[in-house]
Backbone atoms as SQL, in Angstrom:
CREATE TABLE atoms (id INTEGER PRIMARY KEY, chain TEXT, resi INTEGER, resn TEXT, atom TEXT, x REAL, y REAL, z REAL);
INSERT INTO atoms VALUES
  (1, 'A', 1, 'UNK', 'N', -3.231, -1.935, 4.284),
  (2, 'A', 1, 'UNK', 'CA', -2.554, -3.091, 3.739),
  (3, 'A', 1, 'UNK', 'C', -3.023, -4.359, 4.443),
  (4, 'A', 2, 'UNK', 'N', -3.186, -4.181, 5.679),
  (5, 'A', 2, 'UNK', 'CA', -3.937, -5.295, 6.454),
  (6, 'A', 2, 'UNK', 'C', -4.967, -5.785, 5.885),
  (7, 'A', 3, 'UNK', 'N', -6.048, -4.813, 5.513),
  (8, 'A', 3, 'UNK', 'CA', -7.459, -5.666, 5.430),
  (9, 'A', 3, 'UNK', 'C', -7.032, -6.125, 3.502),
  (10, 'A', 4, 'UNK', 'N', -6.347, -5.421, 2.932),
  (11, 'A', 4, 'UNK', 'CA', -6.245, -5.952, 1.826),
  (12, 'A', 4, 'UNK', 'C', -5.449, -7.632, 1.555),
  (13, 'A', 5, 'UNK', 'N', -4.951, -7.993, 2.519),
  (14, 'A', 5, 'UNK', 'CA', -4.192, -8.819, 3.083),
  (15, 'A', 5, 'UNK', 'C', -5.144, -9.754, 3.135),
  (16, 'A', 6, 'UNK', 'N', -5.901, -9.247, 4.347),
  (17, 'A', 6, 'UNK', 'CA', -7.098, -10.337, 4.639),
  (18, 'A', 6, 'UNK', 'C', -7.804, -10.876, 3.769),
  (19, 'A', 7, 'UNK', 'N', -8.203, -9.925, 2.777),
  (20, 'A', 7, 'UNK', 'CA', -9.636, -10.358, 1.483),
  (21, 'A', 7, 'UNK', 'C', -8.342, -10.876, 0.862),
  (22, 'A', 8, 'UNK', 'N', -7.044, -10.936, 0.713),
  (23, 'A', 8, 'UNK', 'CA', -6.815, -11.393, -0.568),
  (24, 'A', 8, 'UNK', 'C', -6.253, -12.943, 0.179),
  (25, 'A', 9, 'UNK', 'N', -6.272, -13.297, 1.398),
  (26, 'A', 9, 'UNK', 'CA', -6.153, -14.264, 1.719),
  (27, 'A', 9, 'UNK', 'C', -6.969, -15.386, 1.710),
  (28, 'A', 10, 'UNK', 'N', -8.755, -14.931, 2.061),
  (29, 'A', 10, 'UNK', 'CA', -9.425, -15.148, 1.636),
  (30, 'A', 10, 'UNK', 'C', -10.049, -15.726, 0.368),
  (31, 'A', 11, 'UNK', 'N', -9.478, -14.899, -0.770),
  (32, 'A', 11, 'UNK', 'CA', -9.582, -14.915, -2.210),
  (33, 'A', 11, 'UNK', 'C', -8.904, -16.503, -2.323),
  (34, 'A', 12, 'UNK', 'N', -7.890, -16.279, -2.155),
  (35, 'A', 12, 'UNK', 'CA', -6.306, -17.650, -2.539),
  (36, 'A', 12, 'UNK', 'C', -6.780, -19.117, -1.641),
  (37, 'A', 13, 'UNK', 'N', -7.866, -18.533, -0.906),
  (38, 'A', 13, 'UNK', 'CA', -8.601, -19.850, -0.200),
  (39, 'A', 13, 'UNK', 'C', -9.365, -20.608, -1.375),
  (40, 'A', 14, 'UNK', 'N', -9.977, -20.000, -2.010),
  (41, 'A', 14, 'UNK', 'CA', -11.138, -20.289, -3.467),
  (42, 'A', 14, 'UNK', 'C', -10.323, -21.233, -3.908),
  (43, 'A', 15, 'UNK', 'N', -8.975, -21.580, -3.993),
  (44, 'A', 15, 'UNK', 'CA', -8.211, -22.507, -5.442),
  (45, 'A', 15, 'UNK', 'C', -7.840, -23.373, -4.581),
  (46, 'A', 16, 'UNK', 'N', -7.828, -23.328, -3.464),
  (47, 'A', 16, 'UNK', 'CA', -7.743, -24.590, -2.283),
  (48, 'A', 16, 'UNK', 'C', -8.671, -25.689, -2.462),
  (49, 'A', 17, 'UNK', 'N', -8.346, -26.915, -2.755),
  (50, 'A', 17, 'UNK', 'CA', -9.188, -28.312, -3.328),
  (51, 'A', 17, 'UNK', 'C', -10.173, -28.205, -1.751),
  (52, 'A', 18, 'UNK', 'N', -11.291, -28.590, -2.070),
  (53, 'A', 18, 'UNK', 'CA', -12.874, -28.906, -1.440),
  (54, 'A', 18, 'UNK', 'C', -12.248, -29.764, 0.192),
  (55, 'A', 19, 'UNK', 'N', -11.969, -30.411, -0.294),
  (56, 'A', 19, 'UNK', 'CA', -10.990, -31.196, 1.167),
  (57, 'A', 19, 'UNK', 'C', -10.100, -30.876, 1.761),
  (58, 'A', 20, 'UNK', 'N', -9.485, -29.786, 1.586),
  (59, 'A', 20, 'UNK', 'CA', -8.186, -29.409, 2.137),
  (60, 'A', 20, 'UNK', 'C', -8.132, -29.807, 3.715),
  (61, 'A', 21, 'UNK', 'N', -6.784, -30.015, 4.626),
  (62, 'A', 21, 'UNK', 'CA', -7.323, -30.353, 5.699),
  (63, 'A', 21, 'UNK', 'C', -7.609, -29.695, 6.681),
  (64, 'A', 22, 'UNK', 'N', -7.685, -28.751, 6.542),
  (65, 'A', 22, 'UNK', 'CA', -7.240, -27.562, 7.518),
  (66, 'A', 22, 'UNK', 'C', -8.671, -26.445, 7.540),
  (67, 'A', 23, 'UNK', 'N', -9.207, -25.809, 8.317),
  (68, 'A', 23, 'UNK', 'CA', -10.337, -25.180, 8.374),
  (69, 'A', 23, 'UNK', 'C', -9.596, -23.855, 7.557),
  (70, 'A', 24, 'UNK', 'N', -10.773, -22.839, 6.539),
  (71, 'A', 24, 'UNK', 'CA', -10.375, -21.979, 5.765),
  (72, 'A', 24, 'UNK', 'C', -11.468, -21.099, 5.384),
  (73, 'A', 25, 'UNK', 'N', -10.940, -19.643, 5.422),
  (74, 'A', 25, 'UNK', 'CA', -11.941, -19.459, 5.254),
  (75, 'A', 25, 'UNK', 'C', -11.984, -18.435, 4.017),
  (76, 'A', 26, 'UNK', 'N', -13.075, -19.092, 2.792),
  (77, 'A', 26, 'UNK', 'CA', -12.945, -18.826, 1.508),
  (78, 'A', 26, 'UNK', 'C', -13.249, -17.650, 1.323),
  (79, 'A', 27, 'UNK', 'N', -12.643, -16.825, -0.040),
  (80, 'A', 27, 'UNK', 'CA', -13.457, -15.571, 0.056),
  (81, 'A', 27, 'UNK', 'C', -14.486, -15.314, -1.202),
  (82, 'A', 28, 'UNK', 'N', -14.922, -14.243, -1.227),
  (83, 'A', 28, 'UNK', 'CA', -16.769, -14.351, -2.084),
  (84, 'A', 28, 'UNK', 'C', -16.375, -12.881, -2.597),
  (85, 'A', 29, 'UNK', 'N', -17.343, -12.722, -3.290),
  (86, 'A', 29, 'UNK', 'CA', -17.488, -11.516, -3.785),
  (87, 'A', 29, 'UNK', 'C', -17.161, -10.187, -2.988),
  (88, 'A', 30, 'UNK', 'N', -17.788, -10.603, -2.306),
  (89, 'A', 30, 'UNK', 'CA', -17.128, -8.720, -1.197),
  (90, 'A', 30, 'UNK', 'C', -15.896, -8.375, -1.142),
  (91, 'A', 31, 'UNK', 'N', -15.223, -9.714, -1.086),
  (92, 'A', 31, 'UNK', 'CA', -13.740, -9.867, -0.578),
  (93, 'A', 31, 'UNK', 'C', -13.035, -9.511, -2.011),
  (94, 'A', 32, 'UNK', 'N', -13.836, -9.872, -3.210),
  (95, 'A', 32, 'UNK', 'CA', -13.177, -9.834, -4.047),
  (96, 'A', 32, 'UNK', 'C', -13.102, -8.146, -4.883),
  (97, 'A', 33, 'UNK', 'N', -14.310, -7.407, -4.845),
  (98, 'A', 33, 'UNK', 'CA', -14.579, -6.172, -4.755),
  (99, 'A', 33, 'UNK', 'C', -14.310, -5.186, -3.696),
  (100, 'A', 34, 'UNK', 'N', -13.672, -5.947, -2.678),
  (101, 'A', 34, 'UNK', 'CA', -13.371, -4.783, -1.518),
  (102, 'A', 34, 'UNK', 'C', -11.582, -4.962, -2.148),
  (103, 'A', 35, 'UNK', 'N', -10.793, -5.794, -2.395),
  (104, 'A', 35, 'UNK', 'CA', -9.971, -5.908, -2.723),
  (105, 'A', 35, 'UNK', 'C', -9.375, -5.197, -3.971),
  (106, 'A', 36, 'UNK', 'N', -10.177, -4.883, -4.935),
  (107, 'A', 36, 'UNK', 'CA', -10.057, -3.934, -6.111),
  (108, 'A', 36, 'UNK', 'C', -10.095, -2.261, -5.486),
  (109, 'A', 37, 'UNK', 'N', -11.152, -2.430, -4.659),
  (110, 'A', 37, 'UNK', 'CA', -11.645, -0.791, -3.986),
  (111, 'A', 37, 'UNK', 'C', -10.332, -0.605, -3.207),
  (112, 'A', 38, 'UNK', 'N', -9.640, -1.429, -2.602),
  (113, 'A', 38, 'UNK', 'CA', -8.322, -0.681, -2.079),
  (114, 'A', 38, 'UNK', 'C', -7.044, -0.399, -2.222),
  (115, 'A', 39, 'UNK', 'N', -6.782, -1.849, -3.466),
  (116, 'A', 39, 'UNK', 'CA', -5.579, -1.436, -4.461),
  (117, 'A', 39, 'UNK', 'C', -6.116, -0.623, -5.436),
  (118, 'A', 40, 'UNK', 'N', -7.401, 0.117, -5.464),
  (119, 'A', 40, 'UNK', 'CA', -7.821, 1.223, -6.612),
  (120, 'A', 40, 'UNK', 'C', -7.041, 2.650, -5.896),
  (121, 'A', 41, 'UNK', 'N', -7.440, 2.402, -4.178),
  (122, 'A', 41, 'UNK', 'CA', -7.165, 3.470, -3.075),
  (123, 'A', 41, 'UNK', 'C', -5.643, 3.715, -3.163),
  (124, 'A', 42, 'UNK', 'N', -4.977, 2.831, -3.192),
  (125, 'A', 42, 'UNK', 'CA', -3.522, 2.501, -2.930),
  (126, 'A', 42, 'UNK', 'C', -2.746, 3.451, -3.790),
  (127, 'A', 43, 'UNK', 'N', -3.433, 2.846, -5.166),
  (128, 'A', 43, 'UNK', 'CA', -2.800, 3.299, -6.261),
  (129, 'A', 43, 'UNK', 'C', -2.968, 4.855, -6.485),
  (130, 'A', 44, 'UNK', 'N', -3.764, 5.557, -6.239),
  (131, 'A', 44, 'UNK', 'CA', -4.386, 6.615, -6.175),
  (132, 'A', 44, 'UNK', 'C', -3.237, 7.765, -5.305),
  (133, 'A', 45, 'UNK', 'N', -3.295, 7.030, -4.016),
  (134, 'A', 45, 'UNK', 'CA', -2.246, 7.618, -3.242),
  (135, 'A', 45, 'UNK', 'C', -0.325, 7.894, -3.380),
  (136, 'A', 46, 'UNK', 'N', -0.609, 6.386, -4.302),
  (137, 'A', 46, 'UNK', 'CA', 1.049, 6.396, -4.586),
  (138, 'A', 46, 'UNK', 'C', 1.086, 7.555, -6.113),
  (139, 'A', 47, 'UNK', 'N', 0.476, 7.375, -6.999),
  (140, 'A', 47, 'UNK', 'CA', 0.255, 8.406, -8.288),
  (141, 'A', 47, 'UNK', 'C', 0.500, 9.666, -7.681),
  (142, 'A', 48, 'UNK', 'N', -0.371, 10.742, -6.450),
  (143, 'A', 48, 'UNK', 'CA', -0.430, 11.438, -6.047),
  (144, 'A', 48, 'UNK', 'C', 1.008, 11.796, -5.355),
  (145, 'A', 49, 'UNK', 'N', 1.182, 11.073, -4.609),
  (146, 'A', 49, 'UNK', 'CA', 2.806, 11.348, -4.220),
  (147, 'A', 49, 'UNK', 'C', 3.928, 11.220, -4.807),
  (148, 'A', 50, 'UNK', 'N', 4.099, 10.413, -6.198),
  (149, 'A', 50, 'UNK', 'CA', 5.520, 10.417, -7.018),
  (150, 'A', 50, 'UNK', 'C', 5.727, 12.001, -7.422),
  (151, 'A', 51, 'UNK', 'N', 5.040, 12.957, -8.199),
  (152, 'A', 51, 'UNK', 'CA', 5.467, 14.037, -8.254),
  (153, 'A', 51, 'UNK', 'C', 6.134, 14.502, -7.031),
  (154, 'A', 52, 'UNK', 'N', 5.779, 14.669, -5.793),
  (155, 'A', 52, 'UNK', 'CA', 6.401, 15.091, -4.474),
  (156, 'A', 52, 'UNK', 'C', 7.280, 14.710, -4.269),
  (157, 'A', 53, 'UNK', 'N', 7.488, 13.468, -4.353),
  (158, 'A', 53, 'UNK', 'CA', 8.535, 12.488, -4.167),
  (159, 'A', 53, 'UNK', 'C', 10.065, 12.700, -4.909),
  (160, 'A', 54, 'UNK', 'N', 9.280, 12.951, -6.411),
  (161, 'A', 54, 'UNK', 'CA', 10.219, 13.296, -7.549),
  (162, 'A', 54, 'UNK', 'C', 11.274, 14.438, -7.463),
  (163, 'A', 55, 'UNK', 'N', 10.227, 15.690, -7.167),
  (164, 'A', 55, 'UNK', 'CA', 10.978, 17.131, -6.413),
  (165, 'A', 55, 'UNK', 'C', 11.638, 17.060, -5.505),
  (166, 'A', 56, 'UNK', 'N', 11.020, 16.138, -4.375),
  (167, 'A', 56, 'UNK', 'CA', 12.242, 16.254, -2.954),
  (168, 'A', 56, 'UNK', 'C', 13.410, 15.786, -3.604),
  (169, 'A', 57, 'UNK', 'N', 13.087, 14.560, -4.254),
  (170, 'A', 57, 'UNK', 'CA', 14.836, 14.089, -4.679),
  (171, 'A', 57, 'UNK', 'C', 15.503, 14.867, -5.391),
  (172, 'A', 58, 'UNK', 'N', 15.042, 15.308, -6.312),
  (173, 'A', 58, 'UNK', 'CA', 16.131, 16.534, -7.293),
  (174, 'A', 58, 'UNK', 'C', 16.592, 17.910, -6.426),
  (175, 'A', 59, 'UNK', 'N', 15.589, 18.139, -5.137),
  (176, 'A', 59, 'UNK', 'CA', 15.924, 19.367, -4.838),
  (177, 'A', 59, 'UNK', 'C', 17.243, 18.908, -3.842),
  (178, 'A', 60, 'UNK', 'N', 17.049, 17.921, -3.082),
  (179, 'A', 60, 'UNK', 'CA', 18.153, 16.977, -2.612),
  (180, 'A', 60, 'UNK', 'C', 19.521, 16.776, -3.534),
  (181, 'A', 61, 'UNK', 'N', 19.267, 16.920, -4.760),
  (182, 'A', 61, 'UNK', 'CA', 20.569, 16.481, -5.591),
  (183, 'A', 61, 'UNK', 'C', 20.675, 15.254, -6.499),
  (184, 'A', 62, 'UNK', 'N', 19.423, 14.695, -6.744),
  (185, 'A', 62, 'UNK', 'CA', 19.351, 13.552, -7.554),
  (186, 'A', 62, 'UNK', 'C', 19.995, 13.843, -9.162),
  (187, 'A', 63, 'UNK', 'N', 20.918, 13.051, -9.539),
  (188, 'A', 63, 'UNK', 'CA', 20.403, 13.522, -10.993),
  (189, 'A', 63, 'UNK', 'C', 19.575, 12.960, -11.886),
  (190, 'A', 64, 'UNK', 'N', 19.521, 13.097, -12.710),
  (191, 'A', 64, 'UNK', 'CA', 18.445, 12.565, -13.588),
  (192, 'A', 64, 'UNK', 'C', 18.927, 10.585, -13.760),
  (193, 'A', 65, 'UNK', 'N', 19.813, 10.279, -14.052),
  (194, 'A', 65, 'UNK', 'CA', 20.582, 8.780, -14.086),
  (195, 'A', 65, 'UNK', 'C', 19.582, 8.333, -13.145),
  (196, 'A', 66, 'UNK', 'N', 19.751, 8.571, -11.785),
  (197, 'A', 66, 'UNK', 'CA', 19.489, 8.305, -10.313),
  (198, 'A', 66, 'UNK', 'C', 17.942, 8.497, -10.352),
  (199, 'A', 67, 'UNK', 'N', 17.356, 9.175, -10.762),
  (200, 'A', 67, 'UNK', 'CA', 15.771, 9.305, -10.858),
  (201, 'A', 67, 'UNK', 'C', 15.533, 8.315, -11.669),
  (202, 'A', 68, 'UNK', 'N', 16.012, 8.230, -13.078),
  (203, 'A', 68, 'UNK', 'CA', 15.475, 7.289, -14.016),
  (204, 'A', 68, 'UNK', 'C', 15.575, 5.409, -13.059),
  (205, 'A', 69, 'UNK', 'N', 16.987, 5.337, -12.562),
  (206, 'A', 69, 'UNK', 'CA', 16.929, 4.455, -11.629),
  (207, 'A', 69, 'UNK', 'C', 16.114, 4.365, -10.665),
  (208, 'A', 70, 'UNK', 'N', 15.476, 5.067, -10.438),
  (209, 'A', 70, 'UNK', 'CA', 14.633, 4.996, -8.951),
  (210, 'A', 70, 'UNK', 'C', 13.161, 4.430, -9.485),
  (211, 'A', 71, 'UNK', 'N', 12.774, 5.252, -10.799),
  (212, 'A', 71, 'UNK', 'CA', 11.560, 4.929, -11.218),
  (213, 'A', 71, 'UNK', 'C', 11.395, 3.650, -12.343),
  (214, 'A', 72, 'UNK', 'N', 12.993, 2.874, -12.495),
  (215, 'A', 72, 'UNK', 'CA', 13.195, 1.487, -13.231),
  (216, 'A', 72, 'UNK', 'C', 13.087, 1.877, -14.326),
  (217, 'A', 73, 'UNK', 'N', 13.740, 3.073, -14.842),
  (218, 'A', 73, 'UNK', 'CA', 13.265, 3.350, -16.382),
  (219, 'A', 73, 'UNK', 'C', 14.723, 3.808, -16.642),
  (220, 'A', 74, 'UNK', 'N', 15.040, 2.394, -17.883),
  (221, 'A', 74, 'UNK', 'CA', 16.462, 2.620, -18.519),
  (222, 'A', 74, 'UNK', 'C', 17.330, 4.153, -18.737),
  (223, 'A', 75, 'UNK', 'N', 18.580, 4.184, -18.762),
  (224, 'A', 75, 'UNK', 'CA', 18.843, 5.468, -18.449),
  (225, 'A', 75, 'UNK', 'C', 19.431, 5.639, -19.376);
């Protein structure tokens, strides 16, 4: 989350006017493709764990109301 942090701080430097007063440091292409490559990573990991996630809670006692709430999907 850090380095995604970084490139995307980077990135939000780009729309900063030419003069700004403050030293900055813009970001470029790498920043902008390393930034896709790790919310691609992110996402990957969280997909992979909602099933797991899903089971612990029901085996815990969730009911279904409470799941649909958890995952923001009207009940």
């Amino acid at each position: 989350m850090e380095r995604l942090t970084e490139h995307d701080h980077r990135l939000h430097a780009r729309a900063l006017r030419e003069d700004f007063p403050y030293e900055v440091e813009r970001g470029d292409l790498v920043d902008a493709l390393a930034a896709i490559a790790l919310r691609e990573s992110m996402h990957r990991h969280i997909v992979v764990q909602r099933g797991s996630r899903i089971r612990e809670a029901m085996e815990m006692g969730a009911t279904w109301y409470e799941m649909a709430a958890a995952l923001d999907h009207p009940g």
